[in-house]
Each structure stands twice: as C-alpha cells, then as structure tokens.
MITORTOR-413157 format. One line per 2 residues: number of its first residue (from 1); their letters; for each residue x, y negated, z negated of N, C-alpha, C. Coordinates in pm, 1 decimal. Layout:
NUM> a> X:Y:Z:X:Y:Z:X:Y:Z  ...
% end
This chain:
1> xx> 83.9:116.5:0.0:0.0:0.0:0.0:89.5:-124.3:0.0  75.3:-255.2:76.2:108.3:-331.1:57.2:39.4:-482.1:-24.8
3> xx> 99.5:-503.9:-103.1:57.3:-593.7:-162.0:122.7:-762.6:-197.1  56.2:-831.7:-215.2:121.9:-996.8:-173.6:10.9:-1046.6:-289.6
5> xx> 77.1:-1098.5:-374.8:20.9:-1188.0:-477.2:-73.8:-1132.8:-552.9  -44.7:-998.7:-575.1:-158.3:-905.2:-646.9:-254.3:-887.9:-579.0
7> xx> -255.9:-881.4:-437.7:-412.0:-813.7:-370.6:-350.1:-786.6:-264.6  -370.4:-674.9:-250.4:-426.5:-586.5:-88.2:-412.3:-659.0:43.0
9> xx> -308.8:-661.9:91.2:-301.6:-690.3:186.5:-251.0:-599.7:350.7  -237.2:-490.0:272.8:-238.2:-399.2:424.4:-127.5:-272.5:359.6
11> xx> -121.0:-160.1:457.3:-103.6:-15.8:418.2:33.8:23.8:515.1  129.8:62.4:450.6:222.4:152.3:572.4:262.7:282.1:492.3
13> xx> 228.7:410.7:584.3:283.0:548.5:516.4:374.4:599.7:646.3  502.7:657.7:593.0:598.6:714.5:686.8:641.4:824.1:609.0
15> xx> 644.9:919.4:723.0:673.9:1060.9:739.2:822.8:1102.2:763.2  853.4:1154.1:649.8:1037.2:1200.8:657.3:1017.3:1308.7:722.3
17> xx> 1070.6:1315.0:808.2:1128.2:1442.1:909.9:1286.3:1476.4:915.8  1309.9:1606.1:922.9:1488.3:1597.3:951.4:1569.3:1471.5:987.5
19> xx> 1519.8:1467.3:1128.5:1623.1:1417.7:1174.3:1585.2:1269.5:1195.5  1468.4:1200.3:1115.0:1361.5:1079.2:1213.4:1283.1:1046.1:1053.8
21> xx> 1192.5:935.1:1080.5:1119.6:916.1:1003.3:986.1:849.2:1117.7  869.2:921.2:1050.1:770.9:829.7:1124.9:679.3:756.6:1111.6
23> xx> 646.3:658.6:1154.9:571.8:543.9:1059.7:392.6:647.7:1116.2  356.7:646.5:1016.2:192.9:739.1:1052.4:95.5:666.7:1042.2
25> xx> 146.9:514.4:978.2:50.2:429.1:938.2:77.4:298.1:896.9  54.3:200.0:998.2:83.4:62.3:952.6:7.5:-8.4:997.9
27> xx> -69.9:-98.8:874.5:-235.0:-166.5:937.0:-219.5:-283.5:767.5  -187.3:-405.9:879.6:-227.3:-568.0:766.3:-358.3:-595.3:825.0
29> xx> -398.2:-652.1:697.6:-563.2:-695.8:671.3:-550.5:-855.0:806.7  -607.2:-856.1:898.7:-661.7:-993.4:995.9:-612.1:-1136.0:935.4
31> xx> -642.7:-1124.4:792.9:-645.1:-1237.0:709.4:-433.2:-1271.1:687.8  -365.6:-1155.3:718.4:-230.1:-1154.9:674.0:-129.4:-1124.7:788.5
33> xx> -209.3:-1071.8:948.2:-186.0:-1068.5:1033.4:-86.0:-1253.4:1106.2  18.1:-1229.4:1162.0:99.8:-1338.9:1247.8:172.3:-1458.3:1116.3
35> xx> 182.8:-1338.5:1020.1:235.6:-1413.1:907.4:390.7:-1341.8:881.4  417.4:-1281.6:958.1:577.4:-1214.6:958.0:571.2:-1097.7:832.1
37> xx> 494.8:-1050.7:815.6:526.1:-906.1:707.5:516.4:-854.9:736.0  449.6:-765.7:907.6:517.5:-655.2:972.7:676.8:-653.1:1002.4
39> xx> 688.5:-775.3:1034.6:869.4:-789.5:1110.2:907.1:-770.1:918.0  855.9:-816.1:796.3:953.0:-779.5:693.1:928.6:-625.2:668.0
41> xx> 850.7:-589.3:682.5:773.8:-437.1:625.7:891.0:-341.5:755.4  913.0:-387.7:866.2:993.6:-296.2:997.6:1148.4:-293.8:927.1
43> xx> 1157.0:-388.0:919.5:1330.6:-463.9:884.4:1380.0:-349.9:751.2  1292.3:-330.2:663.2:1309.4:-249.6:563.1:1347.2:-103.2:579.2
45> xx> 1286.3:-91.5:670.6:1277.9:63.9:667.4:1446.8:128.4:752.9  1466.6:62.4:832.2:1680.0:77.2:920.2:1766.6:99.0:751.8
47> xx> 1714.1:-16.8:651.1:1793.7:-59.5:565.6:1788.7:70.3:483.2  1659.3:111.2:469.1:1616.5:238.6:412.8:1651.5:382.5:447.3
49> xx> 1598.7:406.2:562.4:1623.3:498.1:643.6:1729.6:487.8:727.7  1932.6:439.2:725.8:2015.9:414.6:751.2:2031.2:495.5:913.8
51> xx> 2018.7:624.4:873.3:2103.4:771.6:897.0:2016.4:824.6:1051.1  1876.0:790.3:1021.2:1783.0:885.5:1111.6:1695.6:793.3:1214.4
53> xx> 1633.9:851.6:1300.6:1552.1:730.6:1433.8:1393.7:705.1:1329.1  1389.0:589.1:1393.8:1213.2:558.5:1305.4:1137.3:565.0:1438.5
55> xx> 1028.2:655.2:1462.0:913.3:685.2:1545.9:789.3:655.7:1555.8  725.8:578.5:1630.7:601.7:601.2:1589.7:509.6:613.3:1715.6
57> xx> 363.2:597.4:1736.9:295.2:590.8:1812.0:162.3:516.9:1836.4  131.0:418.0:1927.3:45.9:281.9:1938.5:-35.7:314.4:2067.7
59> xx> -97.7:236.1:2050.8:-162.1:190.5:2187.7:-109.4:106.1:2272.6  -56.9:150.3:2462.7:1.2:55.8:2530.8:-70.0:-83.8:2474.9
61> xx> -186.8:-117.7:2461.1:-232.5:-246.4:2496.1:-292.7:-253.8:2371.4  -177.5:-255.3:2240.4:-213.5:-286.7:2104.7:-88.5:-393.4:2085.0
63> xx> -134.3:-503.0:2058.5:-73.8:-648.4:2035.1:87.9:-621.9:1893.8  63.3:-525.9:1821.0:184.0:-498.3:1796.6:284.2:-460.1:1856.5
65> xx> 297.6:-387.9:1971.9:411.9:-329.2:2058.3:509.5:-466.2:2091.6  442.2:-527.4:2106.8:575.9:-677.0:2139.6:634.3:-667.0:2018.7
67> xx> 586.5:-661.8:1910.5:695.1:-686.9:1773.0:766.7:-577.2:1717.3  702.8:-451.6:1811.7:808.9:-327.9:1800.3:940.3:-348.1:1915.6
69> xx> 889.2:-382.8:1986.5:990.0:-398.8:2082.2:1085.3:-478.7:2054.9  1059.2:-645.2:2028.6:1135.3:-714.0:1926.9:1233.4:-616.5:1845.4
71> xx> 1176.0:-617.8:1779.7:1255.3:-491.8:1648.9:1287.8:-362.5:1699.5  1331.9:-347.0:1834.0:1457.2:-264.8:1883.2:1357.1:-128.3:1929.3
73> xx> 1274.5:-125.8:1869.1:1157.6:28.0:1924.3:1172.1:34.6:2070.9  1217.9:132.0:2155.4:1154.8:138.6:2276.3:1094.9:253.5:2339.8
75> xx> 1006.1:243.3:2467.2:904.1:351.0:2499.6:1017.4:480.9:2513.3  957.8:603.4:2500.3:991.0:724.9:2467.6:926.4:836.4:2570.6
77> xx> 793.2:807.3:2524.1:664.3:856.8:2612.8:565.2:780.3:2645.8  505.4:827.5:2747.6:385.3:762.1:2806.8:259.6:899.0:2794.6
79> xx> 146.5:846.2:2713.9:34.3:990.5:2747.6:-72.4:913.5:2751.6  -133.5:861.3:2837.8:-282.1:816.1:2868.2:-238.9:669.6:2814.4
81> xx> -299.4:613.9:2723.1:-330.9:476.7:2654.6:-233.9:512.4:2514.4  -157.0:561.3:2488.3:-85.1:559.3:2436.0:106.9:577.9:2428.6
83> xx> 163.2:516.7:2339.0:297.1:537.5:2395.7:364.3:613.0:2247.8  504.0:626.4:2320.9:547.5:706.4:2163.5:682.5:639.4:2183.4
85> xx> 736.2:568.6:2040.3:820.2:497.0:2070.3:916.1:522.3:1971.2  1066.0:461.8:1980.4:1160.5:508.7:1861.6:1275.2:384.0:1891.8
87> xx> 1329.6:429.4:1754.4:1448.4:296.9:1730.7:1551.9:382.0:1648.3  1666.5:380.9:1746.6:1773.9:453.5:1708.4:1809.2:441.8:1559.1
89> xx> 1897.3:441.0:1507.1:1971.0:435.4:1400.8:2051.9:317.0:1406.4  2105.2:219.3:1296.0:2234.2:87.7:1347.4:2310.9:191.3:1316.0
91> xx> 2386.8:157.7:1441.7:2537.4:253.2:1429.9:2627.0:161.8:1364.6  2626.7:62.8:1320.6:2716.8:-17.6:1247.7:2685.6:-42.0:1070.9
93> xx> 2510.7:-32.7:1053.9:2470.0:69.3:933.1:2525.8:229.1:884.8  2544.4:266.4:1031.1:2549.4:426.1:973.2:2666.2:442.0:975.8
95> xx> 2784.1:372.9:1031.0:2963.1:417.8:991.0:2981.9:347.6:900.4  2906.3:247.9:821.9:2927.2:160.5:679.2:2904.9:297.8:600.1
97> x> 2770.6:371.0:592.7:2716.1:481.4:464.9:2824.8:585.6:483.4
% end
C-alpha cells in the first residue's frame, strides 16, 4: 500500500522471481496521479532490487508506458493490446554490490 500523509493513496505489489522481479501491481488513486510518485515508487525498486531485471505488463495504450519507458523499461513482447516490458539491471549498481 502506498501511503502519503496518512491516507491511501495507491497500491504496488511485486513478485520475486529468480532471476527478475515483477511489478503485478501498480495503481495511484486519480487524485495523486501526475504528481511524480510513480517515477519515486519505480526509482526504488533498481535501488532495491540491484542484482535482477524488473518486469512487468500494461496496456500498449495505457498512459503509464511513457513513464516506463522514461525509467529505462523497454518492450519485450507484443500480445494483442498488451505489452510485456523489462528494465535490465544498473550494471554500475550491480559491480558496486
């Protein structure tokens, strides 16, 4: 759950896998939307997850994909109206750990 000033402001759950982590769920409330806490909530997780690719999967024509893309995600797969996307590892994070 994410939270901002003691209330509810939107949800992200990610899935550890071997070799990857995958975001299964990331949704800010309209009201908290174009306020930069997806780009802080993304930024966290490289810092977190150093070692392994972060994955996830959207809708081509879901208004977040520009700010995945921004933040280094790129297409993977294409299946109908959806894409499957990933963001390597910083290789300059991962020969620091």
């Amino acid at each position: 759950m994410v939270i901002i000033a003691g209330k509810r402001a939107g949800y992200l759950s990610v899935i550890k896998e071997p070799t990857s982590i995958y975001i299964d769920n990331i949704q800010l409330s309209p009201a908290r939307q174009g306020q930069g806490i997806g780009t802080k909530l993304l930024n966290r997780l490289p810092a977190t997850y150093s070692k392994v690719s972060i994955r996830l999967t959207t809708f081509e024509d879901n208004p977040a994909k520009r700010l995945y893309e921004r933040m280094g995600f790129v297409v993977v797969e294409r299946n109908g109206m959806t894409v499957k996307m990933e963001k390597q590892p910083n290789e300059a994070v991962y020969r620091s750990c």
